[in-house]
VOTOR-289072 format. One record per residue (C-alpha): x, y, z. Coordinates in pm, 1 decimal, decimal comma, m for minus. Example, Ala and Ser with C-alpha at 12.3 -4.5 7.8 and 13.67 -1.06 7.14 Angstrom:
// residues 2
node x = 1230,0&y = m450,0&z = 780,0
node x = 1367,0&y = m106,0&z = 714,0
END
This chain:
// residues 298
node x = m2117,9&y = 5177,1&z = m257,9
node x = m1926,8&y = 4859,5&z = m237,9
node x = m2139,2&y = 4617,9&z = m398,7
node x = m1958,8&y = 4326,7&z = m523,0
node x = m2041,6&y = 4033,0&z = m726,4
node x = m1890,5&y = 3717,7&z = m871,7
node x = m1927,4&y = 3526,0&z = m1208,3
node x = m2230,1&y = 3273,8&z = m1241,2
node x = m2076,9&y = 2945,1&z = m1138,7
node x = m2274,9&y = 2783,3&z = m873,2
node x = m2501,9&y = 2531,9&z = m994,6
node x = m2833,6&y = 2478,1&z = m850,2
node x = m3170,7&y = 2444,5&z = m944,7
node x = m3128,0&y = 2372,9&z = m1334,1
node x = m2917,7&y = 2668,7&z = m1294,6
node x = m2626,9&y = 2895,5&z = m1211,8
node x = m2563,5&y = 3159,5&z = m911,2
node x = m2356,4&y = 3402,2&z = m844,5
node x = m2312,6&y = 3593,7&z = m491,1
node x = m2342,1&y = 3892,8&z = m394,0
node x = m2174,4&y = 4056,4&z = m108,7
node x = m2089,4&y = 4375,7&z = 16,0
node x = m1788,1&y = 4460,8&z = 167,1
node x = m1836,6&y = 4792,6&z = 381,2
node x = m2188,1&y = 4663,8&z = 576,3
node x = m2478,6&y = 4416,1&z = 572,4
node x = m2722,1&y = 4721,6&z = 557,0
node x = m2574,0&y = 4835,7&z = 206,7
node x = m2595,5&y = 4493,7&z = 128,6
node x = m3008,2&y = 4473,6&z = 177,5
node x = m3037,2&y = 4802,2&z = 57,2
node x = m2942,2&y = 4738,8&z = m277,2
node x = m3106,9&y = 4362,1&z = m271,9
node x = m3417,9&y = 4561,9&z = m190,1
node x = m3414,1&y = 4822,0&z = m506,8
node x = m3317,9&y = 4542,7&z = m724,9
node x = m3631,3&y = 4306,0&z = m608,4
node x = m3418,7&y = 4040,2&z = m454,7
node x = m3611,4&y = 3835,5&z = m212,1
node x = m3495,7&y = 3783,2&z = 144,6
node x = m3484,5&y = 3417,3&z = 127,3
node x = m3201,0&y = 3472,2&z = m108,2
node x = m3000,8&y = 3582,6&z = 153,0
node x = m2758,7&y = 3311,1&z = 323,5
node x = m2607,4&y = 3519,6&z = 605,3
node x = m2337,6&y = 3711,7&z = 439,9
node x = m2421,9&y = 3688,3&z = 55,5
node x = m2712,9&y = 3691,0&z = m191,0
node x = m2752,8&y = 3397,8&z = m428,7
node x = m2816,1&y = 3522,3&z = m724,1
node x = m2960,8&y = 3314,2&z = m1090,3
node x = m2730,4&y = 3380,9&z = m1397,4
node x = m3016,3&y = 3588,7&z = m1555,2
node x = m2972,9&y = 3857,2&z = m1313,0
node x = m2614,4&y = 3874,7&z = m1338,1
node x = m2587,7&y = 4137,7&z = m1580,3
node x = m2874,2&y = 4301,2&z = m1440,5
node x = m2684,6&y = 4358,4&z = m1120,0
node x = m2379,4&y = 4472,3&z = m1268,9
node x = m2532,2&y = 4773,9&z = m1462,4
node x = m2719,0&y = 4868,6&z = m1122,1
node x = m2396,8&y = 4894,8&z = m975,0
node x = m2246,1&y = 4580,5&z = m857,7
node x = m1882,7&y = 4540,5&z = m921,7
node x = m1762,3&y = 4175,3&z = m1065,9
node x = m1482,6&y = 4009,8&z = m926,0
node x = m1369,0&y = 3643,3&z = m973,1
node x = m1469,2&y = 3455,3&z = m658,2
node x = m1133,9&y = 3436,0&z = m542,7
node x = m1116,6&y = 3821,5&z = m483,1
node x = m1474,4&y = 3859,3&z = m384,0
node x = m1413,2&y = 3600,8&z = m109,3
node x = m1057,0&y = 3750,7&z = 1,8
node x = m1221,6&y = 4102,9&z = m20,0
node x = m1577,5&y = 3967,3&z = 213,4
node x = m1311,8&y = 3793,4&z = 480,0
node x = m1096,7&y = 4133,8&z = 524,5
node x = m1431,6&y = 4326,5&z = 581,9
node x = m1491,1&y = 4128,8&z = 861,8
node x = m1866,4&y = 4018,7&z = 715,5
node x = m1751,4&y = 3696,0&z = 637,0
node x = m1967,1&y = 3419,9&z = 824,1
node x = m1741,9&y = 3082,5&z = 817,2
node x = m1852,5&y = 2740,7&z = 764,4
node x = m1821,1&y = 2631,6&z = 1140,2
node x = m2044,2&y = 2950,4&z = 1262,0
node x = m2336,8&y = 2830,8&z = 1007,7
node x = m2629,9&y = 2704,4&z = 1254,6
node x = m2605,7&y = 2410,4&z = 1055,9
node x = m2211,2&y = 2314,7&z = 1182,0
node x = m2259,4&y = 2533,7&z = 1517,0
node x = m2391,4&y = 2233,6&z = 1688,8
node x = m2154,4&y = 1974,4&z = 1617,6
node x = m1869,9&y = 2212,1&z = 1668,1
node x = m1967,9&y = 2335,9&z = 1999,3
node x = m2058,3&y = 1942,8&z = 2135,5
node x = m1719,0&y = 1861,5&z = 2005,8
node x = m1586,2&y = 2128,5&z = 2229,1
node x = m1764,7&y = 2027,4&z = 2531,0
node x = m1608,6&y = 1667,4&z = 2503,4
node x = m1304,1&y = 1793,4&z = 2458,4
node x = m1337,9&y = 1900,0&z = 2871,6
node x = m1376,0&y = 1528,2&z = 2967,9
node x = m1637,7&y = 1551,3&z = 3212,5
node x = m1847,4&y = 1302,0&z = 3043,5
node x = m2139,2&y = 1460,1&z = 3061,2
node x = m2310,1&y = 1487,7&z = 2703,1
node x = m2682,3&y = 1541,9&z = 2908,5
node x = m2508,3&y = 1864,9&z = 3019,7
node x = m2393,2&y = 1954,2&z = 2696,8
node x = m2695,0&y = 1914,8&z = 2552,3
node x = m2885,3&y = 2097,1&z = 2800,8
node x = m2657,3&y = 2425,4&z = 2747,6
node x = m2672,3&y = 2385,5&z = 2378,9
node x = m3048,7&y = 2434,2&z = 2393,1
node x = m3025,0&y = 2718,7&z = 2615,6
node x = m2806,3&y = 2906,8&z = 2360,6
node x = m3018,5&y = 2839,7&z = 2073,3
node x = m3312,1&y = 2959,8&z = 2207,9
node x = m3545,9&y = 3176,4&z = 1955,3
node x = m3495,7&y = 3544,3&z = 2140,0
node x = m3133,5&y = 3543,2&z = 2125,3
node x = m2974,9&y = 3736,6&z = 1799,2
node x = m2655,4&y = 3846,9&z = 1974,5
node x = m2578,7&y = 3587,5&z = 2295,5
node x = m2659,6&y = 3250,4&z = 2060,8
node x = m2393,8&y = 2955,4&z = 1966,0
node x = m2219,6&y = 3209,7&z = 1742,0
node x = m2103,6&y = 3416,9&z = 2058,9
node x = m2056,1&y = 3106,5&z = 2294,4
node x = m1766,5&y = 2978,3&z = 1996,9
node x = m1642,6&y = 3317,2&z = 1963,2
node x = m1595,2&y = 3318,5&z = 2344,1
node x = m1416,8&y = 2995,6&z = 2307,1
node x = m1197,7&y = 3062,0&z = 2051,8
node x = m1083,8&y = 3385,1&z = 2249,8
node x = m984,8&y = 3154,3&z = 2495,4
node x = m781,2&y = 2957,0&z = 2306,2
node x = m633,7&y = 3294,5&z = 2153,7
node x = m519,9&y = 3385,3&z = 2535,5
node x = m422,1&y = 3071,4&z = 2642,6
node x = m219,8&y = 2862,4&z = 2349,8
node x = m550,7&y = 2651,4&z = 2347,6
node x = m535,7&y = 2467,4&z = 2691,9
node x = m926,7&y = 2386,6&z = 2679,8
node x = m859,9&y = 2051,0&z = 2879,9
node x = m596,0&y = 2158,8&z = 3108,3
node x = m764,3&y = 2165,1&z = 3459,2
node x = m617,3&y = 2501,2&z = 3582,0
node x = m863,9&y = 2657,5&z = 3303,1
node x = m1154,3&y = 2406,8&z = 3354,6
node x = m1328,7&y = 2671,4&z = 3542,2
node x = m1286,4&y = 2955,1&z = 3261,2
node x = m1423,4&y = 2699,7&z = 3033,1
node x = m1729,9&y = 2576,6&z = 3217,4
node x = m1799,2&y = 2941,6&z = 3285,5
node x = m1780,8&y = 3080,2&z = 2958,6
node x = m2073,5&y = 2811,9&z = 2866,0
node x = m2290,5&y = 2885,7&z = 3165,4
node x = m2218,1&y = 3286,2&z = 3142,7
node x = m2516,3&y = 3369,0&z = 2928,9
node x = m2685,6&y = 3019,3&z = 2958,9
node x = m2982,9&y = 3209,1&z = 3116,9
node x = m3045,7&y = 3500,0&z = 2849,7
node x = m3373,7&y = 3764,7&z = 2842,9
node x = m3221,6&y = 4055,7&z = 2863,7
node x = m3291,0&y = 4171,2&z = 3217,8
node x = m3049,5&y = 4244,3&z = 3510,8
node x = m3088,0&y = 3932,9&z = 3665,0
node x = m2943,1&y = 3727,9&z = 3359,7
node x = m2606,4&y = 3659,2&z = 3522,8
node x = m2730,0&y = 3554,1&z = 3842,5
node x = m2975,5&y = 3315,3&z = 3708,9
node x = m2683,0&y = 3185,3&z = 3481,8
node x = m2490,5&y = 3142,4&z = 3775,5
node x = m2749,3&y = 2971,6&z = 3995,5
node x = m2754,0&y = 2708,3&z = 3690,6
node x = m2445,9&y = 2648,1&z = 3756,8
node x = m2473,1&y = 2561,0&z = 4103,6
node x = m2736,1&y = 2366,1&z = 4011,2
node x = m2624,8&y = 2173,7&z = 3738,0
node x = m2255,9&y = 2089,8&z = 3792,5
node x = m2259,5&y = 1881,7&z = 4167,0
node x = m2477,4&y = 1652,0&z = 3969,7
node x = m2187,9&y = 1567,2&z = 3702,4
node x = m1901,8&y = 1505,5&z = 4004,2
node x = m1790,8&y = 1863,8&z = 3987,0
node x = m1580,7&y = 1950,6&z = 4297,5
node x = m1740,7&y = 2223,1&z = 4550,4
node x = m1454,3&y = 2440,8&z = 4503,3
node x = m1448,6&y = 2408,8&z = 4083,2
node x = m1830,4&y = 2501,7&z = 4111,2
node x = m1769,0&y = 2828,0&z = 4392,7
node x = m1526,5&y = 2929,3&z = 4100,5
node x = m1789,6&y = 2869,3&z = 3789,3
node x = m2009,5&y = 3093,3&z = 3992,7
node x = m1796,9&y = 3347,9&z = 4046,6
node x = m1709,8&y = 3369,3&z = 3713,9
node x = m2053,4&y = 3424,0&z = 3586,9
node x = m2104,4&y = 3646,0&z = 3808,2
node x = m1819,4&y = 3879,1&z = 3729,1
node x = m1935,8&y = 3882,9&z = 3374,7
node x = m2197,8&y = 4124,9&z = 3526,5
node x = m1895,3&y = 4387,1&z = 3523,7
node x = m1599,3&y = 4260,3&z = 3343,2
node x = m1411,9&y = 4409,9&z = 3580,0
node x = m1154,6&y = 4140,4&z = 3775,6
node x = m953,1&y = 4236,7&z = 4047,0
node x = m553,3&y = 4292,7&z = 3963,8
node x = m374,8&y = 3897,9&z = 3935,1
node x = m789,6&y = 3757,5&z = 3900,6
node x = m597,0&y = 3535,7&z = 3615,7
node x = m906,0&y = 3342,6&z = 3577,3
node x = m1142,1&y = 3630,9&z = 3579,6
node x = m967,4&y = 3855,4&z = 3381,4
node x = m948,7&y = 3552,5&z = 3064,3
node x = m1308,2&y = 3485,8&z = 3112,4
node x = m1360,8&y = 3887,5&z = 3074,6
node x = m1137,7&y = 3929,0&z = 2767,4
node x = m1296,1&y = 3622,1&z = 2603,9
node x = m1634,8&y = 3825,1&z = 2630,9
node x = m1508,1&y = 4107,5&z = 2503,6
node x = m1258,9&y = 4024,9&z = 2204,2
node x = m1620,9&y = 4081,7&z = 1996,9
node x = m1532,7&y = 4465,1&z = 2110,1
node x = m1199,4&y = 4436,2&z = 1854,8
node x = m1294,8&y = 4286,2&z = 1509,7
node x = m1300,6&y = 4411,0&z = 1206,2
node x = m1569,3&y = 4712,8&z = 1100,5
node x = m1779,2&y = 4509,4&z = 924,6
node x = m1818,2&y = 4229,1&z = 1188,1
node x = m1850,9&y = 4533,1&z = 1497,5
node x = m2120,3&y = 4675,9&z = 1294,0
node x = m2316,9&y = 4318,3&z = 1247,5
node x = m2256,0&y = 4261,1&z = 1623,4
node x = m2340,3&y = 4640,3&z = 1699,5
node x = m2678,6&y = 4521,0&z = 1495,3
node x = m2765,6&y = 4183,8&z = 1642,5
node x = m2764,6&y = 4397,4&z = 1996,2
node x = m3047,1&y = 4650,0&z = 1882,8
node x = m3232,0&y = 4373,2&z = 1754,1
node x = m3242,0&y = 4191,8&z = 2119,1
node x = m3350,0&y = 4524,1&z = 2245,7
node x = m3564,7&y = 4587,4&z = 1968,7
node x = m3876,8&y = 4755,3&z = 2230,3
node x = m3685,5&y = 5019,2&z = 2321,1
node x = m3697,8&y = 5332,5&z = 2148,6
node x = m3439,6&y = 5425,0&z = 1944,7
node x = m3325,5&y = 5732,5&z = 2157,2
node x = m3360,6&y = 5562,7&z = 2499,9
node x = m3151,4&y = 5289,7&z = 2357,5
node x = m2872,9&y = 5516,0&z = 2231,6
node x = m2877,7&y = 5722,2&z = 2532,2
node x = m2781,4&y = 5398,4&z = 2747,6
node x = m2579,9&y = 5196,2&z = 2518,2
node x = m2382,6&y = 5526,4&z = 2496,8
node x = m2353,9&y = 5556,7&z = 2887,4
node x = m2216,8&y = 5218,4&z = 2911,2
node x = m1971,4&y = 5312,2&z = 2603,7
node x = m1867,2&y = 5591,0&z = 2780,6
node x = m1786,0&y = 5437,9&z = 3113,8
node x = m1578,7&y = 5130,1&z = 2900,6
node x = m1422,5&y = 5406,6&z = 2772,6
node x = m1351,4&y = 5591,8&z = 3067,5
node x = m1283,9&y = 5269,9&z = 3292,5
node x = m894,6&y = 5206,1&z = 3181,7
node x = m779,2&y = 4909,1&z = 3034,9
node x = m1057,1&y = 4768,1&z = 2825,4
node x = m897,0&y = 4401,3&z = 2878,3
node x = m749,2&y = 4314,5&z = 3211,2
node x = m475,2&y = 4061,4&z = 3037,7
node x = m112,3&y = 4143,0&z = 2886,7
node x = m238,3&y = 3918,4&z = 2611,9
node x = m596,3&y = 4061,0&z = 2539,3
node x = m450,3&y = 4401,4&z = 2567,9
node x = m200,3&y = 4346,0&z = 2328,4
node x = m456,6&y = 4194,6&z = 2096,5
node x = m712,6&y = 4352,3&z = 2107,2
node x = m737,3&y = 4746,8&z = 2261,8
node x = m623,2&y = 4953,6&z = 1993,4
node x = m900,0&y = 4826,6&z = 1747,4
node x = m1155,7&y = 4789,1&z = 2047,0
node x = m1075,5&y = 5128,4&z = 2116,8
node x = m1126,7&y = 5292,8&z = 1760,0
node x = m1473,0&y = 5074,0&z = 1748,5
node x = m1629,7&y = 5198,4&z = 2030,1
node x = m1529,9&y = 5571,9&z = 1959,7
node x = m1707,3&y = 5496,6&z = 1639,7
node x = m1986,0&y = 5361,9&z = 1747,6
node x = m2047,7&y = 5639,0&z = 2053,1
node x = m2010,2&y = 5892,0&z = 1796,6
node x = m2311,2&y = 5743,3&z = 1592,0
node x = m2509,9&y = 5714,5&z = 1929,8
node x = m2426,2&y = 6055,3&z = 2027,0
node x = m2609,1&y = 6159,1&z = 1680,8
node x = m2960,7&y = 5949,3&z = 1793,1
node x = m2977,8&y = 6104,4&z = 2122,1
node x = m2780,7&y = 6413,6&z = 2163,0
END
């Protein structure tokens, strides 16, 4: 168990809280909240706020104390830490910032696209994704967002899950929003061809060789394949949940057939830059992860 928790400190409420974290998974985490009666609205996405009176509590159970310092240092290198800009209270203005930063001058459009990734169904393909795909960009590209030679990779890695339920049809419908949408903010015909196209290869991320554009929009949607344990596992979690009606073997028997042919397809990023990255770790996750599967549904 890796249970950790800081001093009382935090005032609120007429009192003080500490936090409690965990540093190996979010399902240890809840576990041990759960045998120690801490409620779920105590939970605040990575951490448990906890009152001073059940500080000591919590450390006799098992919790280890650390000043905040380390508990903080020891919650980012697990890869569990959420920061302050992915909080659905700062997603928002973060990701509109972002879109003005493209110049079109369209803030309707914006909008529009903002709503689509925060509808209710989504646990995985929400805001949090669409800035993770963003900041992969800028990771592969020195952070060009406004340059026009990646306008393209940029309007298509907002419009790539735009359209979101979870069937086969998600990427088309994603794309077709994109034909429909752009013409109407002065987007060229040849800027919106390559949106769609785009999109659409997101159905395979699997550009042809010197697809420069394809293979950064590809890599962007994948980097979430390389991060830490901690953070695979909470994305690896945040999947199920979207496919929470299927059973648990028929979902491990085709999350670990699509594992298996990532796996088995080459290069799991189609850049110099996203291989170099990311593959190594990417590669160790999914091994990881297909091993667990393999366990569900033999």
């Amino acid at each position: 168990m890796s249970i950790l928790i800081d001093p009382p400190f935090w005032p609120a409420h007429g009192t003080l809280f500490s936090h409690l974290v965990s540093d190996a998974s979010l399902d240890e985490l809840h576990e041990f909240a759960r045998e120690q009666g801490l409620p779920e609205r105590a939970f605040d996405r990575d951490h448990y706020d906890v009152p001073q009176k059940r500080y000591d509590d919590l450390v006799a159970a098992g919790a280890v104390p650390l000043r905040a310092t380390e508990l903080v240092r020891r919650l980012i290198a697990s890869g569990l830490r959420v920061r302050a800009k992915e909080r659905p209270e700062r997603l928002d203005a973060v990701l509109l910032a972002r879109w003005d930063a493209l110049g079109l001058g369209a803030p309707e459009l914006g909008r529009e696209l903002l709503g689509c990734w925060s509808q209710e169904q989504r646990v995985y393909h929400d805001r949090a994704h669409l800035l993770a795909v963003l900041t992969a960009l800028d990771a592969l590209t020195g952070g060009t967002a406004s340059s026009q030679s990646h306008l393209p990779v940029h309007l298509a890695a907002w419009f790539h899950d735009a359209v979101y339920r979870g069937t086969a049809t998600d990427e088309d419908e994603s794309a077709a929003l994109a034909a429909a949408r752009l013409p109407d903010q002065g987007i060229g015909s040849s800027v919106v061809d390559e949106v769609v196209r785009l999109v659409l290869l997101t159905k395979t991320h699997k550009p042809a060789p010197g697809d420069v554009a394809g293979a950064l929009l590809c890599d962007a949607d994948l980097e979430v394949l390389a991060r830490p344990a901690g953070a695979y596992r909470r994305y690896t979690v945040a999947v199920r949940r979207e496919y929470a009606h299927v059973p648990d073997a028929d979902f491990a028997r085709g999350r670990s057939a699509i594992l298996r042919a990532l796996l088995a397809g080459g290069s799991l990023y189609s850049s110099d830059r996203g291989r170099a990255l990311w593959e190594e770790a990417a590669r160790a996750n999914l091994m990881a992860e297909l091993k667990d599967l393999e366990a569900l549904a033999p």
